[in-house]
N, C-alpha and C positions, 0 to 999 in steps of 0.2 A: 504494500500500500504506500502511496507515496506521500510525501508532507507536501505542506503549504508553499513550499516551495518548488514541488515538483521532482523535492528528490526523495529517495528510500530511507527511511532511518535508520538502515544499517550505513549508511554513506557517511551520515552523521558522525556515528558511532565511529567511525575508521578516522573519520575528518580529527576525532578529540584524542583516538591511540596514536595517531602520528605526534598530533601536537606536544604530549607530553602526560598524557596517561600514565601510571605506571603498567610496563609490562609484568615485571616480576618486581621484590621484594617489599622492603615495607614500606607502605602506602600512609599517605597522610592523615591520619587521623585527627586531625585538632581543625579540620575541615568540616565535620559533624559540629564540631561545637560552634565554629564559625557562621554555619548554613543554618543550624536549629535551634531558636532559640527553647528556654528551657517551660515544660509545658505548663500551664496554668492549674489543672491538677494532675495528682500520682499518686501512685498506690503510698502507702506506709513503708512496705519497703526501699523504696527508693531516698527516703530520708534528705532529699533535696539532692544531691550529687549532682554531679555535673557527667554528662553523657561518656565522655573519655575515662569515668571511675570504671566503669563496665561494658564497656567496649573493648575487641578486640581486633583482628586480623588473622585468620589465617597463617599469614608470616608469621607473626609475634608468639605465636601457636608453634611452630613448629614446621607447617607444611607449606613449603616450599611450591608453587603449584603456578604453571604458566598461564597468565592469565587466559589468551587461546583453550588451553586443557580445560581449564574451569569455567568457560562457556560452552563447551561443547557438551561435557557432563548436565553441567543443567539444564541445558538446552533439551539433551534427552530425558532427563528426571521430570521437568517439567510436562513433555508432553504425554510419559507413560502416563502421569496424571489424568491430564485431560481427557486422553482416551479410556483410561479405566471411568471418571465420571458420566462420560458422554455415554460409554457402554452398560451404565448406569441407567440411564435414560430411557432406554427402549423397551 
């Protein structure tokens, strides 16, 4: 489907890994706190924190994982989804 501009949003998507996406390792996290501010209510466990107390990465985790590899995986995990709901349906 193409955007408002005529182009695919996978184009997009490629237009922002060239710019400076990370491919692999550790990703910018204090990017979350920059983007969202903190929400108006939360649970009690959350105890006011700020999103970086419990946030993670993947990397910071351990696993090492190209970001290509980890789209393609969910890309499939997602869809087994939708077809096992859809197959739901009938």
């Amino acid at each position: 489907m193409a955007g408002p501009g005529g182009e695919h949003p996978e184009s997009e998507f490629c237009k922002g890994v060239e710019s400076g996406f990370p491919q692999e390792g550790n990703p910018d996290l204090s990017l979350i706190d920059r983007s969202l501010r903190h929400p108006p209510r939360e649970p009690d466990s959350r105890r006011g924190r700020h999103h970086l107390d419990f946030v993670t990465s993947l990397w910071r985790e351990g696993f090492v994982v190209p970001v290509v590899t980890l789209g393609r995986y969910l890309s499939g995990a997602l869809w087994d989804v939708l077809v096992e709901r859809v197959s739901g349906c009938r």
